[in-house]
Each structure stands twice: as structure tokens, then as C-alpha cells.
N, CA, C and O atoms as CSV, one atom per row, in Angstrom:
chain,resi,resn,atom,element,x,y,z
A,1,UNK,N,N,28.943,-18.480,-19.480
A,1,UNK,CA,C,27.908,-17.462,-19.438
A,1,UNK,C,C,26.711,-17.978,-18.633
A,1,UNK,O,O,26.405,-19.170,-18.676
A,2,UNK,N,N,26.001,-17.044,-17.864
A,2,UNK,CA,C,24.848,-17.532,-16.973
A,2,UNK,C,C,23.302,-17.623,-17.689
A,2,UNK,O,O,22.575,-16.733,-18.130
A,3,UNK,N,N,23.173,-18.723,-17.625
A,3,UNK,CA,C,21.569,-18.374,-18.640
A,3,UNK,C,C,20.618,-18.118,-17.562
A,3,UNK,O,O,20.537,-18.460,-16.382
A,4,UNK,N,N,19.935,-17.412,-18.352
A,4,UNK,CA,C,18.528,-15.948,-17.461
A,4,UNK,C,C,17.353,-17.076,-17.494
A,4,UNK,O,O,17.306,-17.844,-18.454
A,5,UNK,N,N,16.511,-17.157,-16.554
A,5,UNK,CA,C,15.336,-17.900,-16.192
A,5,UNK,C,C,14.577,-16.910,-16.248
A,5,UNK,O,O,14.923,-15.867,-15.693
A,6,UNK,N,N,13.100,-17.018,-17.077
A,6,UNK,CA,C,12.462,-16.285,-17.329
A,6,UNK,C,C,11.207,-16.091,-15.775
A,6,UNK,O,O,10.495,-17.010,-15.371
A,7,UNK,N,N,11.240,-15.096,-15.352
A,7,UNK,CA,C,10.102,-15.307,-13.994
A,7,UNK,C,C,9.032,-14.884,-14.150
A,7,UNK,O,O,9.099,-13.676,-14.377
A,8,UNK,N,N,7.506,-15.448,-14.147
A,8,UNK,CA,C,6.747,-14.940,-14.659
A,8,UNK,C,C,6.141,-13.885,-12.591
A,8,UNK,O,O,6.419,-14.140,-11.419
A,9,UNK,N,N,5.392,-12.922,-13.193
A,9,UNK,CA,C,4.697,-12.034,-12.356
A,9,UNK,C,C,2.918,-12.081,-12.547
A,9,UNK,O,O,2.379,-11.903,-13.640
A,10,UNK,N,N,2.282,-12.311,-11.471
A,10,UNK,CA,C,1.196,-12.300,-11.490
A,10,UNK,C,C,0.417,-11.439,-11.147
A,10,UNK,O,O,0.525,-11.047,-9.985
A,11,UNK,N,N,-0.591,-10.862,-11.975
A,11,UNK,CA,C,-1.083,-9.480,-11.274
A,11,UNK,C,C,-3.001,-9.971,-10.845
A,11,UNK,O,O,-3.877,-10.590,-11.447
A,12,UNK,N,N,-2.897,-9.228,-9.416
A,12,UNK,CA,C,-2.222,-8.135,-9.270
A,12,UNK,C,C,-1.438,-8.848,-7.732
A,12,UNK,O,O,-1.793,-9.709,-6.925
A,13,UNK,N,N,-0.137,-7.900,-7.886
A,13,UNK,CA,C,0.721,-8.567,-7.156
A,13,UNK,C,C,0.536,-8.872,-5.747
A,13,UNK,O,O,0.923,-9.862,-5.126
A,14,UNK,N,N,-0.186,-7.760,-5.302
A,14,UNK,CA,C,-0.838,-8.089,-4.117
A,14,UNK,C,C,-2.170,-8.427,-4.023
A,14,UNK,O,O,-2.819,-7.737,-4.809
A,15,UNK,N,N,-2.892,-9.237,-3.361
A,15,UNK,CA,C,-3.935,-9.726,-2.834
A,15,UNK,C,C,-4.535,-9.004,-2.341
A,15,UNK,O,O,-4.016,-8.287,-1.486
A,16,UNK,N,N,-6.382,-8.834,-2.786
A,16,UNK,CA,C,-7.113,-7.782,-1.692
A,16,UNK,C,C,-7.044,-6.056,-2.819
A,16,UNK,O,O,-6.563,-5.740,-3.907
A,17,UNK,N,N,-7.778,-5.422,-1.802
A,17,UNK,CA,C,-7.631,-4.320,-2.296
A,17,UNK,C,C,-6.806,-3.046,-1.764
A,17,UNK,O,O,-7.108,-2.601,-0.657
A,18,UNK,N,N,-5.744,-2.422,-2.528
A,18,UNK,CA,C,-4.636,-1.902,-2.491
A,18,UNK,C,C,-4.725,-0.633,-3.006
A,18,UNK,O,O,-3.573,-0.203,-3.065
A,19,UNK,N,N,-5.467,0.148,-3.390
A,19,UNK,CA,C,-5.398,1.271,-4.473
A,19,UNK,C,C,-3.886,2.576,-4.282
A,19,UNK,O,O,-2.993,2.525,-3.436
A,20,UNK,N,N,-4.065,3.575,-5.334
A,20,UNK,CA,C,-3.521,3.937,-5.471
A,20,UNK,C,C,-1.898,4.170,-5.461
A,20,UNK,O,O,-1.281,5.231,-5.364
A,21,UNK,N,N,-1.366,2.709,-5.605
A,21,UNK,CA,C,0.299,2.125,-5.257
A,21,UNK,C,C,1.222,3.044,-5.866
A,21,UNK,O,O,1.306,3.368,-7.051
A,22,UNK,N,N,2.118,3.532,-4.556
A,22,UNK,CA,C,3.020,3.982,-5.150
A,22,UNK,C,C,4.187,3.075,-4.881
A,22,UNK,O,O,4.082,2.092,-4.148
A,23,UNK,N,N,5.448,3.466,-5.565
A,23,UNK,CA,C,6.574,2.267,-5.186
A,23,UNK,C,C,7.907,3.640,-4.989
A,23,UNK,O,O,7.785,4.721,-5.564
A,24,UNK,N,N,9.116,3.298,-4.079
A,24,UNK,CA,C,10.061,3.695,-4.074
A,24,UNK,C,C,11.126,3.062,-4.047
A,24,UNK,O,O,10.955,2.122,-3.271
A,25,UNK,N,N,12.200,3.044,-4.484
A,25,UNK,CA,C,13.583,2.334,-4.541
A,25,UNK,C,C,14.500,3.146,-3.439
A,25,UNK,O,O,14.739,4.311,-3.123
A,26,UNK,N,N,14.855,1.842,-3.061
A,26,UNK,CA,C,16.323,2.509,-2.022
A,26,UNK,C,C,17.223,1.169,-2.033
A,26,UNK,O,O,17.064,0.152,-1.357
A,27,UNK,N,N,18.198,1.457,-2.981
A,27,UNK,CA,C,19.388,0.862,-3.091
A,27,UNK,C,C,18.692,-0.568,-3.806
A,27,UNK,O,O,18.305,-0.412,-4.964
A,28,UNK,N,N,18.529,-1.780,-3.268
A,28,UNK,CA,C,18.065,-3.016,-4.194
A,28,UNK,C,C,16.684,-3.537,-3.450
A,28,UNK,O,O,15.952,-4.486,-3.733
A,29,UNK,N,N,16.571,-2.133,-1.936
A,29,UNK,CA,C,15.330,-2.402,-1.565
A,29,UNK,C,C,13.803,-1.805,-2.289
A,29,UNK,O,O,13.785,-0.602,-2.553
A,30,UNK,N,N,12.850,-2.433,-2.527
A,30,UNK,CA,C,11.774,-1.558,-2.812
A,30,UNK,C,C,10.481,-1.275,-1.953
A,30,UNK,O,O,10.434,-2.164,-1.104
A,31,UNK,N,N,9.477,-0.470,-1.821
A,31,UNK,CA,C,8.879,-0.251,-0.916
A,31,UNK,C,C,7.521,0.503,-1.199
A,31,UNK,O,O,7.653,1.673,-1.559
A,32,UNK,N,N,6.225,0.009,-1.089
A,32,UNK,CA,C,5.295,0.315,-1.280
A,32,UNK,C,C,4.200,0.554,-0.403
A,32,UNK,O,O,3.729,-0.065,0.551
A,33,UNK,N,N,3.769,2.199,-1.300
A,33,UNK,CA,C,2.647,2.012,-0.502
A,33,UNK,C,C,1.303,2.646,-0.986
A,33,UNK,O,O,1.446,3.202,-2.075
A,34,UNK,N,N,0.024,2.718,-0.474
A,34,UNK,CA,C,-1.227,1.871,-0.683
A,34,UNK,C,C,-1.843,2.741,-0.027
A,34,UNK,O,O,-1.360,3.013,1.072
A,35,UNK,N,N,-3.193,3.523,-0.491
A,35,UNK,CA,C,-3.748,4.465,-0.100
A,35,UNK,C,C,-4.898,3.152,0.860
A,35,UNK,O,O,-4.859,1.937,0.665
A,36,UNK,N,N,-5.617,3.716,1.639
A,36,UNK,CA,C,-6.660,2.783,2.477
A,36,UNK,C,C,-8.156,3.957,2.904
A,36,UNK,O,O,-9.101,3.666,3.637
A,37,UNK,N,N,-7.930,5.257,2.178
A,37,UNK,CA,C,-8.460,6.353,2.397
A,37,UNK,C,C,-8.721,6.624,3.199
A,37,UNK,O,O,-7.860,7.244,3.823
A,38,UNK,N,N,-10.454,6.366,4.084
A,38,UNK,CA,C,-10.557,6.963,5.385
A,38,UNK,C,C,-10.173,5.482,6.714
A,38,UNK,O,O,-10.439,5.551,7.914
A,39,UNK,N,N,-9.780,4.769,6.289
A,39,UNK,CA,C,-9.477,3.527,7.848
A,39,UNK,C,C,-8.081,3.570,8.112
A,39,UNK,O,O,-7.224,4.039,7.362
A,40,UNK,N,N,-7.962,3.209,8.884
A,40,UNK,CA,C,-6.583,2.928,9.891
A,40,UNK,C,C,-6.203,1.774,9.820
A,40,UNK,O,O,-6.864,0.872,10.334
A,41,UNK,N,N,-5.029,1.541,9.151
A,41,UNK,CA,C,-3.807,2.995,9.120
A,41,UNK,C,C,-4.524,3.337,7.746
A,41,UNK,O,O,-5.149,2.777,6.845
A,42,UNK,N,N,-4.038,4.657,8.144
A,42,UNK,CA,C,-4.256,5.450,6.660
A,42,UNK,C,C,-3.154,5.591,5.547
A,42,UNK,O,O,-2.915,6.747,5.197
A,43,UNK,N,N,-2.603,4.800,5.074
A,43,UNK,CA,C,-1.075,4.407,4.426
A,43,UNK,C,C,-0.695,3.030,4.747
A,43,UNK,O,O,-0.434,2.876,5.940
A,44,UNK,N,N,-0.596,2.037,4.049
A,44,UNK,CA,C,-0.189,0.863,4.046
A,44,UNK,C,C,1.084,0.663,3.465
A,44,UNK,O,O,1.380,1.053,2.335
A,45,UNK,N,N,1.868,0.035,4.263
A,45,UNK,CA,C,3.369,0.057,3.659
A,45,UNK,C,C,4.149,-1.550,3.011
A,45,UNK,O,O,3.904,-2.638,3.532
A,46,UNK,N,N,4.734,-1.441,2.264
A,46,UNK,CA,C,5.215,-3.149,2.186
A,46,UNK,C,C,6.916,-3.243,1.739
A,46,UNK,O,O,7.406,-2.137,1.514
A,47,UNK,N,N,7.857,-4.426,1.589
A,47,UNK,CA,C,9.062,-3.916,1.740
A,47,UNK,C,C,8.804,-5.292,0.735
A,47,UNK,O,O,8.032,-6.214,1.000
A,48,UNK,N,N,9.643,-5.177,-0.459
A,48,UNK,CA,C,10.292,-6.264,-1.138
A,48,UNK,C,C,11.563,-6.211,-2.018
A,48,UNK,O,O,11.645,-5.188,-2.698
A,49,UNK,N,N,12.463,-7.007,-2.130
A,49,UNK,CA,C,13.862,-7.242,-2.624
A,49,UNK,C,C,13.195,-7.843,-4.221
A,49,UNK,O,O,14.068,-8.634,-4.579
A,50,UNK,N,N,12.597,-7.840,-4.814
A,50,UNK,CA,C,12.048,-8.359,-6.242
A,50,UNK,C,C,10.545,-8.099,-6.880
A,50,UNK,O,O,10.007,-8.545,-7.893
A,51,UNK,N,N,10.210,-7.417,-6.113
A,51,UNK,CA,C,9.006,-6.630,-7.119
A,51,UNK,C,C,7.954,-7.820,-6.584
A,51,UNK,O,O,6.804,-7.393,-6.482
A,52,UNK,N,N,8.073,-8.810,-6.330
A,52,UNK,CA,C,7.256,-10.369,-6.590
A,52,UNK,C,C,6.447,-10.206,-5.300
A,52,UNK,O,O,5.298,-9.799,-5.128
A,53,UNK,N,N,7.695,-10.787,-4.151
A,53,UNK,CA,C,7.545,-10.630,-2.563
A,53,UNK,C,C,7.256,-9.587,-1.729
A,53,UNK,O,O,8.109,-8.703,-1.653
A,54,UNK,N,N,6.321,-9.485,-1.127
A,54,UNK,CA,C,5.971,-8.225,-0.499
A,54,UNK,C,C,5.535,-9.159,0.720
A,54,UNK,O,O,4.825,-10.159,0.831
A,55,UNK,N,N,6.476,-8.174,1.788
A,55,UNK,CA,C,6.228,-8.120,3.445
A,55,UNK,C,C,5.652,-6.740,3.827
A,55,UNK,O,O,6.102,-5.623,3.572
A,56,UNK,N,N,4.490,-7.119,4.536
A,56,UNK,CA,C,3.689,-5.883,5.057
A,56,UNK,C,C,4.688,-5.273,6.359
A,56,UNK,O,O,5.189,-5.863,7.316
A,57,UNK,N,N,4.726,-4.053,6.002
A,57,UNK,CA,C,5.353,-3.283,7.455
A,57,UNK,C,C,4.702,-3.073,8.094
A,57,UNK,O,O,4.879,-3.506,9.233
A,58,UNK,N,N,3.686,-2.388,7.846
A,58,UNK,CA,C,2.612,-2.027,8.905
A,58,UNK,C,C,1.583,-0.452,8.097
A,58,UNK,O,O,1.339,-0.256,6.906
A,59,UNK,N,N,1.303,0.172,8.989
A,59,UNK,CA,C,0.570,1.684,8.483
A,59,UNK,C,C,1.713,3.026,8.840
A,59,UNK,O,O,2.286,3.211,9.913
A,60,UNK,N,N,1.803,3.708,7.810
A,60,UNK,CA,C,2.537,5.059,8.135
A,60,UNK,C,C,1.217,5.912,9.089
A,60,UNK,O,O,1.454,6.520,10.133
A,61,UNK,N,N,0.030,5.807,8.553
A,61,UNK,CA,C,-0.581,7.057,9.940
A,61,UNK,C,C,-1.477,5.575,10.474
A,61,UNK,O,O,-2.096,4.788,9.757
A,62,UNK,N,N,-1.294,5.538,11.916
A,62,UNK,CA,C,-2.145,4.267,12.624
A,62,UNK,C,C,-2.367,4.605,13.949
A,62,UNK,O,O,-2.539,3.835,14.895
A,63,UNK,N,N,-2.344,6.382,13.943
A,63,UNK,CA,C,-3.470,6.636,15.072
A,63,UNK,C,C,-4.604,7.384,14.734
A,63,UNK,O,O,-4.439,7.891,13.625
A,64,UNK,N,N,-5.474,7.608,15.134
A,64,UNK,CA,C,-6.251,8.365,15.449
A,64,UNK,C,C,-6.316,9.948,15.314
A,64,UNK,O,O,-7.259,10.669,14.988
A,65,UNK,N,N,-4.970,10.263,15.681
A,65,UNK,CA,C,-4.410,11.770,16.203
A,65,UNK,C,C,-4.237,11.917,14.154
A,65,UNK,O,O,-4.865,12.738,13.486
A,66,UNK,N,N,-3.405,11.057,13.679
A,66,UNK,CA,C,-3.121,11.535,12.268
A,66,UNK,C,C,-4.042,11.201,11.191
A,66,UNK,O,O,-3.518,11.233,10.078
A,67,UNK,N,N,-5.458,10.842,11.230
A,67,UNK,CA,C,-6.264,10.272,10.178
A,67,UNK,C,C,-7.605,10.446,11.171
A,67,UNK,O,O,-8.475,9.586,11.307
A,68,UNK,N,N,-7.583,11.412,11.661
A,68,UNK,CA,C,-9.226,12.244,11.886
A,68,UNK,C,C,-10.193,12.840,11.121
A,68,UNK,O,O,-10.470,14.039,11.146
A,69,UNK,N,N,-10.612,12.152,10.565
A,69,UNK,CA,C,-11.623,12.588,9.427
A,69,UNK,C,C,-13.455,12.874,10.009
A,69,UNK,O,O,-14.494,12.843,9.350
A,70,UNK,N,N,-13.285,13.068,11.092
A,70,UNK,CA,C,-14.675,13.079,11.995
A,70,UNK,C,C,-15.277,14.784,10.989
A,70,UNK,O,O,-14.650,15.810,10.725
A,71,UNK,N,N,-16.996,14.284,10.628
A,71,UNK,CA,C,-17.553,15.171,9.915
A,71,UNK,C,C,-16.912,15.441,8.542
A,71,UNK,O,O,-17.251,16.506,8.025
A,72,UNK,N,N,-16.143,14.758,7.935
A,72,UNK,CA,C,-15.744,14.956,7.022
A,72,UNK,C,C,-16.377,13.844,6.051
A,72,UNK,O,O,-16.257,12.626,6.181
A,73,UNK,N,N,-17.400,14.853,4.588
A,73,UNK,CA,C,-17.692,13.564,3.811
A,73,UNK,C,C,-17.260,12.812,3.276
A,73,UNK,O,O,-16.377,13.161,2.492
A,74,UNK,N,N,-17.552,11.556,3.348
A,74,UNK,CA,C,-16.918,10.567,2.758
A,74,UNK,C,C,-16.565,10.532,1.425
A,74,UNK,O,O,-16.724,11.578,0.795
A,75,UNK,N,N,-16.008,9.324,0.706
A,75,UNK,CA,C,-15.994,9.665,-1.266
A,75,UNK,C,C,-17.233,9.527,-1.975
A,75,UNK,O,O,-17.924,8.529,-1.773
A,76,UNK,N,N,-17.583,10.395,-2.764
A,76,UNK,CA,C,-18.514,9.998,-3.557
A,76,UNK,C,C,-20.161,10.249,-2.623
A,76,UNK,O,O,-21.272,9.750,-2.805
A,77,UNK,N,N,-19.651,11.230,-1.623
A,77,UNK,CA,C,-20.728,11.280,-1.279
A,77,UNK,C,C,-21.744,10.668,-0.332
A,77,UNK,O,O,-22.862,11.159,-0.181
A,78,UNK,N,N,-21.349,9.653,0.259
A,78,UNK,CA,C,-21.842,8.640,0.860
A,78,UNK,C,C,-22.702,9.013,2.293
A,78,UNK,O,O,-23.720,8.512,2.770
A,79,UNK,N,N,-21.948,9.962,2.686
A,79,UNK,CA,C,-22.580,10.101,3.829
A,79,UNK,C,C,-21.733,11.152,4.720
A,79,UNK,O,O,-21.253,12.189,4.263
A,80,UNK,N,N,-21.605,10.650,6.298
A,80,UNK,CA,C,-20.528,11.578,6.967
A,80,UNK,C,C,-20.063,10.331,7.853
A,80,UNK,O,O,-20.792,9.344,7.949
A,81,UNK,N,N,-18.822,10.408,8.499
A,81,UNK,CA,C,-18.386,9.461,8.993
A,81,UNK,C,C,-18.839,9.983,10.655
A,81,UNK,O,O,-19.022,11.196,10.750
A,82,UNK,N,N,-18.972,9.400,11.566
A,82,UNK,CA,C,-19.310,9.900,13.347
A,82,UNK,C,C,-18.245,9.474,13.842
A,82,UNK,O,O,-18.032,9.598,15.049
């Protein structure tokens, strides 16, 4: 019989600030991603085989053309972006 090694997880799993994480499964891959609100990319993506390891892919919107928020107020009020 194979004995199980207990792995500990440290939160928070990623480094930095990450908000709103969502995660998806595809097959034994998993894949996350990470609101960044108004900067570019606007979607942060990451790919890991164990929940632990996370490799950054890159941004789902990382132009300009898809995360134009010009005149639009910021959160909470802050101001307007130019």
C-alpha cells in the first residue's frame, strides 16, 4: 500500500495582490484567474497541475481596444481615469 505524504499549502497561494480568483478545471489541468480591474491586462491568467504551483500565462484582455475605460469612474469614487 502507498503511504500519503501530507502537503502543507500556504496562503495566500499567490504572492502580491490577486483579487477576485476564480479557478477552472480541465482534465488534471487547473487555471486561474484574477480580476486587475481598471490596468492592463485586465484578467490575469495562471496554469497549475496541483493547486500549489502557479505559472503566469499572461492577460486575457492586454490591449487597449478591450479594457477602455477612458471617463469612466473609477472604484469607490476616486476620481476619473484620462
Amino acid at each position: 500500500m502507498r503511504q500519503r505524504t501530507a502537503q502543507v499549502v500556504r496562503s495566500p497561494v499567490l504572492a502580491g495582490s490577486h483579487p477576485d480568483p476564480s479557478i477552472l478545471r480541465v482534465g488534471a489541468d487547473f487555471y486561474l484567474a484574477t480580476s486587475t480591474f481598471e490596468w492592463r491586462p485586465g484578467v490575469r491568467l495562471h496554469h497549475s497541475r496541483d493547486l500549489v504551483h502557479w505559472r503566469p500565462l499572461g492577460g486575457a484582455l492586454d490591449s487597449t481596444r478591450l479594457l477602455d475605460l477612458t471617463g469612466v469612474p473609477t472604484p469607490a469614487g476616486c476620481g476619473r481615469r484620462t
